[in-house]
N, C-alpha and C positions, 0 to 999 in steps of 0.2 A: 556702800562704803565697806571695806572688808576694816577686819581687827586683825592687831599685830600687836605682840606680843614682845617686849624689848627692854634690855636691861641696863639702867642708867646709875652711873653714880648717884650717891646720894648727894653730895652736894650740889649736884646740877637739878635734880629732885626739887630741891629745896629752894633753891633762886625761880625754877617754875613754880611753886607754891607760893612764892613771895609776890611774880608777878598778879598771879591769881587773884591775891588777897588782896591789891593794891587795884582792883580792877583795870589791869592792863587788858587782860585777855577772864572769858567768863570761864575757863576751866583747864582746868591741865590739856584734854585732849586738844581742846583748838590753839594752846599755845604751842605744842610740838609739832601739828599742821604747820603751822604758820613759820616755824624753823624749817620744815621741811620745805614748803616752798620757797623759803630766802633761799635754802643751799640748793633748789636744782635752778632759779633764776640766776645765780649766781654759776654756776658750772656751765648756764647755759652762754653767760655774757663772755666766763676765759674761755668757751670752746671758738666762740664769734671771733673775738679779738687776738686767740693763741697767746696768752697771758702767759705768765709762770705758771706751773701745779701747783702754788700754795693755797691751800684751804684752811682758810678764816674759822670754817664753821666747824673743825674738827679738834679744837681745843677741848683737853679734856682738863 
């Protein structure tokens, strides 16, 4: 597994801390994994079906 290095609002920071604490996910890292594979399964499903370009997961 490599480390990456990435700079996130803090309020998004924070709604991941929250999931953390509520035991959604056991830690920051594996809950931004876990976004990361939503958005390439998701990129991968409008590349299959040539959807619109809107992305969901790039709300900031």
């Amino acid at each position: 597994m490599e480390r990456v290095t990435l700079r996130i609002p803090k309020q998004q920071i924070e709604e991941v801390e929250q999931m953390v604490e509520t035991g959604e996910f056991p830690n920051r890292s594996e809950a931004i994994r876990a976004a990361v594979r939503d958005m390439l399964n998701e990129h991968d499903e409008g590349t299959t079906e040539q959807t619109t370009n809107k992305r969901s997961w790039a709300k900031v």
